[in-house]
C-alpha positions in Angstrom: -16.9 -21.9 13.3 -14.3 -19.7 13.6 -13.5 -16.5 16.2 -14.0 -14.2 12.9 -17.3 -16.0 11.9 -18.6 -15.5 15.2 -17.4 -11.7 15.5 -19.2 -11.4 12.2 -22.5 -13.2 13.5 -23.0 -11.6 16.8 -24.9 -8.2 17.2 -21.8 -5.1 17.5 -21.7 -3.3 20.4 -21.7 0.3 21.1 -18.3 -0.1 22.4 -17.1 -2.7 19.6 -18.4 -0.5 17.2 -16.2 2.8 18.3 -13.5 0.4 18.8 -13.2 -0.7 15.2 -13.6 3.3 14.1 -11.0 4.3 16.0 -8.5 1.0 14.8 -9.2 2.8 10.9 -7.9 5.8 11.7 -4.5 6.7 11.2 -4.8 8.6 14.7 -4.5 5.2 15.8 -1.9 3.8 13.9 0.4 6.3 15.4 -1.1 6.0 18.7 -0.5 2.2 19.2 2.2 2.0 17.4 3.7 4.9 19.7 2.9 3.3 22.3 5.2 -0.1 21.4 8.1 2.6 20.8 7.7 3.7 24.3 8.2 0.6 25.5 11.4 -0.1 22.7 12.9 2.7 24.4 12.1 1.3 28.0 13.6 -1.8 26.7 10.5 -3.4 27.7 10.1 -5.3 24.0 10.9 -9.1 23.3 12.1 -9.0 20.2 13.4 -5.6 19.9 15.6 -2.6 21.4 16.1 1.1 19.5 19.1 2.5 19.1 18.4 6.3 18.3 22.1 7.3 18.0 22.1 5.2 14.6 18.8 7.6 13.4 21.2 10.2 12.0 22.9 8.3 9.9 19.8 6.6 8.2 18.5 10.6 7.5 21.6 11.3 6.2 21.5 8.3 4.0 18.2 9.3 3.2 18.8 12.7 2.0 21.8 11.0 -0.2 18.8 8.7 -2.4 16.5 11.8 -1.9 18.9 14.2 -4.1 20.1 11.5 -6.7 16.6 10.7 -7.6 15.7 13.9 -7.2 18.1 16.8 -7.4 15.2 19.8 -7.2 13.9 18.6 -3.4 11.1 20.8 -3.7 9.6 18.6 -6.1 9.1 15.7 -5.1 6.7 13.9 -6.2 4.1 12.1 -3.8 4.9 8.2 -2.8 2.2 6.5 -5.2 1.9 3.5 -7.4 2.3 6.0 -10.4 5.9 6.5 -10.3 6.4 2.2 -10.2 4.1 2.7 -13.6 6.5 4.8 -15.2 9.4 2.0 -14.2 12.1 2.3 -17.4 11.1 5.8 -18.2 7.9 4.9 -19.8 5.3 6.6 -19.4 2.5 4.4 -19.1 -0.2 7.3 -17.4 0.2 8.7 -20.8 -0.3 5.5 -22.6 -3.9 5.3 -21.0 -4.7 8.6 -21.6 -3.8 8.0 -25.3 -5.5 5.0 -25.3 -8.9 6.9 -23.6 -9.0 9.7 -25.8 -8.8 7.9 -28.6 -11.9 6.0 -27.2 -13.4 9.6 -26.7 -13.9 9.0 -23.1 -15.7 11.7 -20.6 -13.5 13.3 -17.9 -15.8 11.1 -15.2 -14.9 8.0 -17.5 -11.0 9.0 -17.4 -10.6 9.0 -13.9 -12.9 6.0 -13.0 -10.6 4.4 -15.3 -7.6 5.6 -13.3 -8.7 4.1 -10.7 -9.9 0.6 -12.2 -6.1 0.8 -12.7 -4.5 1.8 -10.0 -6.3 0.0 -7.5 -5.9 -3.4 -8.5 -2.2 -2.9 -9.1 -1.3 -1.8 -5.5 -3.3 -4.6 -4.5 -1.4 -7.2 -6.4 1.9 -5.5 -4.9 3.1 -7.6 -2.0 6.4 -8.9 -1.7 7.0 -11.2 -4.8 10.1 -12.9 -3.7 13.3 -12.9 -4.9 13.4 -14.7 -7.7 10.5 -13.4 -9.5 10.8 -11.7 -12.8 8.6 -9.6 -15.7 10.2 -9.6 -19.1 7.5 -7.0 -21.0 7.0 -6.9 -25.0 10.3 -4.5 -25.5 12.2 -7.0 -23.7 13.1 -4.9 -20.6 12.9 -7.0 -17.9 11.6 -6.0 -14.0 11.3 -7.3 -10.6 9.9 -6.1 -7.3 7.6 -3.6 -7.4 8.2 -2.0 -10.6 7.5 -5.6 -12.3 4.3 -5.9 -10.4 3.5 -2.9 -11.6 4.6 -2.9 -15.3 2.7 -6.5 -15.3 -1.0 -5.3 -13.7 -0.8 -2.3 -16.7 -0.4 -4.8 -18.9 -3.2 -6.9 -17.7 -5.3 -4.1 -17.4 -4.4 -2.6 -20.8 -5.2 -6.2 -22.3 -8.7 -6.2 -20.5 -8.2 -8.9 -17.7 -10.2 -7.4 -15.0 -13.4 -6.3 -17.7 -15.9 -8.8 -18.3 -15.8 -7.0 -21.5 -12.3 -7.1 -22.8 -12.9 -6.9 -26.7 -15.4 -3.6 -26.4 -14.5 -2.2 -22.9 -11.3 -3.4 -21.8 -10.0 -0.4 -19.9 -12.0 -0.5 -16.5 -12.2 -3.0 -13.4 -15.6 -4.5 -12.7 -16.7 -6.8 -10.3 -17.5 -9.7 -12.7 -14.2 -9.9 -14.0 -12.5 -9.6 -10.9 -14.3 -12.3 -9.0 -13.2 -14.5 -11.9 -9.3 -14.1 -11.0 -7.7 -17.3 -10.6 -4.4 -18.3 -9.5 -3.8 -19.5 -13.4 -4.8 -16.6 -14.9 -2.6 -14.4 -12.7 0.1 -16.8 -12.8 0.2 -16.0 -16.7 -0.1 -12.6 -16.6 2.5 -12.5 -14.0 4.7 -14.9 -16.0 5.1 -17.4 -12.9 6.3 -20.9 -13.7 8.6 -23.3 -12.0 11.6 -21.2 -12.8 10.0 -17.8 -12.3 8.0 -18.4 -9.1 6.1 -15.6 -7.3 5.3 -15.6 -3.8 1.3 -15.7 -2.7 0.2 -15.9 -6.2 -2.9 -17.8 -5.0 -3.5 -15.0 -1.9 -3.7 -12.2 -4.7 -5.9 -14.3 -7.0 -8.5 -14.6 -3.9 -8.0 -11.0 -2.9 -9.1 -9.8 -6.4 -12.0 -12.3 -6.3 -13.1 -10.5 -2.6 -12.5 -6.9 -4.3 -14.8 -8.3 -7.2 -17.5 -8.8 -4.3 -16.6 -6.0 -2.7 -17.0 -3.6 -5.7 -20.7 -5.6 -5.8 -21.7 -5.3 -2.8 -20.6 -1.7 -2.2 -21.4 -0.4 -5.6 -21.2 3.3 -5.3 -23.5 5.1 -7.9 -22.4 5.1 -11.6 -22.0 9.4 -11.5 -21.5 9.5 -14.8 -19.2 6.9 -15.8 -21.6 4.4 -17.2 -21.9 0.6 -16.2 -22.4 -1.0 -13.0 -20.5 -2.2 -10.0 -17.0 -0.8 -11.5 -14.0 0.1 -9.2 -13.8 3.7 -11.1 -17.1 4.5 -9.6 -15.1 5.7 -6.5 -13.2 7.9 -7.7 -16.5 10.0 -9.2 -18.2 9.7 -6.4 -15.0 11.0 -4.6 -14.9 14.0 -6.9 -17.9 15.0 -6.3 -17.8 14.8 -2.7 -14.6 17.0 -3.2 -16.6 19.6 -5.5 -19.4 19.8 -2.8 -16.7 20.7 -0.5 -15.1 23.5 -2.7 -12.9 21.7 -4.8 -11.2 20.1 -1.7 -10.8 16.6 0.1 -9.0 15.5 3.1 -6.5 12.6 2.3 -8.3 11.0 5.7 -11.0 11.2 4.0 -10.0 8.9 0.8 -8.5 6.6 3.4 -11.5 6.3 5.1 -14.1 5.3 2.3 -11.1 3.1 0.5 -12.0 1.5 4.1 -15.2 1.3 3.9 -15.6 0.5 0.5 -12.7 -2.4 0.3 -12.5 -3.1 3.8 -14.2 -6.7 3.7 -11.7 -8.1 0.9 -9.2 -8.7 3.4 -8.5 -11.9 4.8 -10.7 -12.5 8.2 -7.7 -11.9 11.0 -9.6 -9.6 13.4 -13.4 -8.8 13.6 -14.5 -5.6 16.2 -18.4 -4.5 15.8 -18.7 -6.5 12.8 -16.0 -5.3 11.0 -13.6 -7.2 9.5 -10.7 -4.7 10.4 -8.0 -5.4 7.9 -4.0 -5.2 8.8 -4.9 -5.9 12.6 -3.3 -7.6 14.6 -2.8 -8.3 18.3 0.3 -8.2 20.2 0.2 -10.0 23.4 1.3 -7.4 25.6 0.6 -4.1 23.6 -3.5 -5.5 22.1 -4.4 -4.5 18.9 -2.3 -2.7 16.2 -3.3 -1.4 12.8 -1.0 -0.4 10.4 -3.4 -0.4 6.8 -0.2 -0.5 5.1 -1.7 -1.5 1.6 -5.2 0.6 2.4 -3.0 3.5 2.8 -0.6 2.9 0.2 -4.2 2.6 -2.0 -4.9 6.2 -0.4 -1.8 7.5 -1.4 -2.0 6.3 -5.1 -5.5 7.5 -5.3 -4.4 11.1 -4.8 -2.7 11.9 -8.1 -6.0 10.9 -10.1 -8.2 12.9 -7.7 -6.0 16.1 -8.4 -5.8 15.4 -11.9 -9.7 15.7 -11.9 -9.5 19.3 -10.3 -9.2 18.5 -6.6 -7.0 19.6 -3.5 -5.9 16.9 -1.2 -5.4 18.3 2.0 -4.3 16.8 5.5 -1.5 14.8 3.9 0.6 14.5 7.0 -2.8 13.0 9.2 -1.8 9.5 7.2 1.3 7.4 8.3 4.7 5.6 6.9 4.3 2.5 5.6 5.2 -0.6 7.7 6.6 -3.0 4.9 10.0 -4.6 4.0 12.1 -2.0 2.8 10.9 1.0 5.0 11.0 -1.7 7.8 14.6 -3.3 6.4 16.2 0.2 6.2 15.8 0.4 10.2 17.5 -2.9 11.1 20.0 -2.9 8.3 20.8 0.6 9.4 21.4 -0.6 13.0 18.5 1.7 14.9 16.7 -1.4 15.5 18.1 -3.6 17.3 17.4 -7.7 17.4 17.6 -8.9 21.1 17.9 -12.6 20.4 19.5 -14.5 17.3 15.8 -16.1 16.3 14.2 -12.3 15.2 16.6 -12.7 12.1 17.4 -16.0 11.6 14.2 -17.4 11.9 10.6 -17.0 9.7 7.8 -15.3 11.5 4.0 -15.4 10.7 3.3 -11.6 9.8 0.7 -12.6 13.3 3.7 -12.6 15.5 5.1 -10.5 17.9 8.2 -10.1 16.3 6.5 -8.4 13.0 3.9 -6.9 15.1 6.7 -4.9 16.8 8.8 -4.6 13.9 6.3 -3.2 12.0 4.9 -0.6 14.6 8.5 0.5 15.3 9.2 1.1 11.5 5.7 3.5 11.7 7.0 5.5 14.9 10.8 5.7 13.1 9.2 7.0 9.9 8.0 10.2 11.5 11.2 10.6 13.4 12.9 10.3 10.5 10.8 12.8 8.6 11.7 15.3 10.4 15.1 14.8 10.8 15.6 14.6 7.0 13.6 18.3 6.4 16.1 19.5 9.4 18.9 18.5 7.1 17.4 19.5 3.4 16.5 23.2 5.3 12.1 22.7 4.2 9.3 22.3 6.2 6.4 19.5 6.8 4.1 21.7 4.1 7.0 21.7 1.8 8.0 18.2 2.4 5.2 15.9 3.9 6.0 12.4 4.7 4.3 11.3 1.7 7.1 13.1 -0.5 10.1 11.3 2.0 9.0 8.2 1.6 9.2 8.4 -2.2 12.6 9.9 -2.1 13.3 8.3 0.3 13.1 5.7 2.7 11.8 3.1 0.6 14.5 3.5 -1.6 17.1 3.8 1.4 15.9 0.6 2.4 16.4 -1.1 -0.9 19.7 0.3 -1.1 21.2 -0.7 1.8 19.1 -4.1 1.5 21.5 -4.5 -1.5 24.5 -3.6 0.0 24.2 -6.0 2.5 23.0 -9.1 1.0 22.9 -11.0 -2.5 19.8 -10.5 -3.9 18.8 -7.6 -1.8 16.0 -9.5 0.1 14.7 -7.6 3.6 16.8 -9.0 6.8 13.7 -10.2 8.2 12.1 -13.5 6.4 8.5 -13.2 7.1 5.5 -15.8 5.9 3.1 -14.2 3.2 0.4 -14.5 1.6 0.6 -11.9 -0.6 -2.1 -9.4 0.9 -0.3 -7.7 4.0 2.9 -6.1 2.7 
């Protein structure tokens, strides 16, 4: 049996069970991974030291991507899975809401199938290597990211997570989902000996887990019709919203993506009977979150919910996101700094100490950065939350330099995945 098994058997404790709360929160993400940047800048870390003087040059470098990609600042966009979907200028939202009107869809049935969308593809986006590819029908071909993303729309549009594909293919449901196999991903995905994808068969389990996930959780239908669907969050989310004047704190769609999709995540670290997600201990510093894919989730979930007549409020309560190219921009950019020749040259299990630190130093440089980049673009947290930096931004800083600096434009740091942390 294993420590998680046991976590998961044993009556929660009082204690274990505040303990796990408080490791959701972003409050805590910052908090703990504050704490590791304390001890960066006491030079008290293993792996690594922070050079600050280097931090004005990344903001500068990531006000120069900000105002080619977008030359009005002020409108930014939020970071979300919706702007990969519209990767080669097409506008793929638009598609689907073709595609539902034409079916005659309600306005609850539009937005649960936003999210039957939308979920599923951030989930399938973890680091597909460097060699992976999507060619789509008009021949354009993508990787990264974008392809990821270009290649769950397709598989969505096509009806590959509905266990009713010929009369109902546009939604998500938990029998269809619990079906994924590594196969049937690795043809919608294109992946063959030439085209290989990394953690092809960690995604196919993680869509079998959101499958039981979506069953066991099954929020009510609220309109949208059928049972244990993915899009029955989203109403159930509006309507919270409504009840609360038309408004919803973006802590708020963090916490019940939590809740509701919490237990499809791997079994790392249990607290109160809680399987807590991206956890992990460090074996100075204890346990770190980071819910980098539960908050990229919240973040994409956003646009949907405002479509629908909400207000997200609280943007800046949720954090950066510790991954490769938010991550990569940091070393490659020289304000973090390896102290021995293994942090680069060698792979790490995303368990270690080296990503652990890595990853919490990326989160506490994010915010610095933030504000150093309104400083220089003259607007102010409300005008420019951290959500709108990242997507103009630092991701795309990272990626940038990233390419610069190496063939390929692979992160500096090789870490071992499995295709559900980053």
């Amino acid at each position: 049996m294993t420590r998680n098994e046991r976590g998961d058997r044993r009556a929660a404790a009082p204690g274990d069970e505040a303990e796990a709360a408080y490791l959701r929160s972003p409050r805590a993400i910052r908090e703990r991974c504050g704490a590791l940047y304390a001890s960066a800048l006491e030079g008290a870390l293993d792996h690594w030291a922070v050079d600050e003087g280097r931090l004005g040059e990344v903001a500068e470098r990531v006000v120069r991507v900000t105002r080619a990609a977008y030359p009005d600042v002020r409108g930014i966009p939020g970071h979300s899975r919706w702007r990969h979907l519209s990767a080669g200028g097409v506008d793929r939202a638009r598609a689907l809401e073709e595609r539902l009107d034409a079916a005659a869809a309600t306005e609850d049935e539009k937005l649960a199938a936003r999210f039957d969308l939308v979920i599923p593809s951030v989930l399938l986006d973890a680091g597909a290597g460097d060699r992976w590819r999507y060619r789509e029908a008009s021949g354009t071909t993508y990787a990264r990211s974008e392809g990821i993303a270009v290649a769950s729309f397709d598989l969505f549009a096509a009806g590959a997570f509905s266990n009713d594909p010929a009369g109902a293919p546009l939604r998500a449901d938990a029998a269809a989902l619990e079906q994924t196999t590594g196969a049937s991903l690795a043809r919608g995905f294109q992946v063959d000996e030439t085209n290989p994808m990394v953690g092809l068969e960690g995604r196919a389990t993680l869509m079998q887990r959101l499958g039981h996930a979506v069953r066991a959780y099954a929020p009510g239908a609220g309109g949208a019709g059928g049972e244990a669907r993915l899009g029955h969050l989203g109403v159930q989310l509006q309507r919270a919203g409504l009840a609360n004047g038309g408004t919803l704190a973006a802590s708020a769609v963090l916490a019940a993506v939590l809740e509701s999709l919490g237990s499809i995540w791997p079994g790392r670290e249990v607290s109160g009977g809680v399987n807590l997600g991206d956890v992990w201990t460090h074996s100075r510093a204890g346990r770190v979150p980071f819910h980098k894919l539960s908050q990229w989730l919240t973040y994409s979930l956003f646009e949907p919910l405002e479509w629908a007549g909400l207000t997200i409020t609280g943007l800046g309560e949720l954090t950066g996101l510790a991954e490769y190219r938010n991550g990569g921009l940091f070393v490659d950019g020289g304000v973090l700094v390896p102290k021995h020749a293994g942090v680069l040259r060698d792979e790490h299990e995303v368990s270690s100490d080296v990503v652990i630190e890595w990853r919490a130093l990326t989160i506490a440089l994010l915010d610095r950065t933030a504000h150093r980049v309104r400083g220089l673009l003259g607007l102010s947290e409300g005008e420019l939350p951290l959500a709108k930096v990242l997507e103009g931004g630092t991701w795309r800083a990272g990626r940038e330099l990233a390419a610069e600096l190496r063939p390929g434009g692979g992160p500096p740091l090789r870490v071992r995945s499995d295709g559900t942390v980053f």
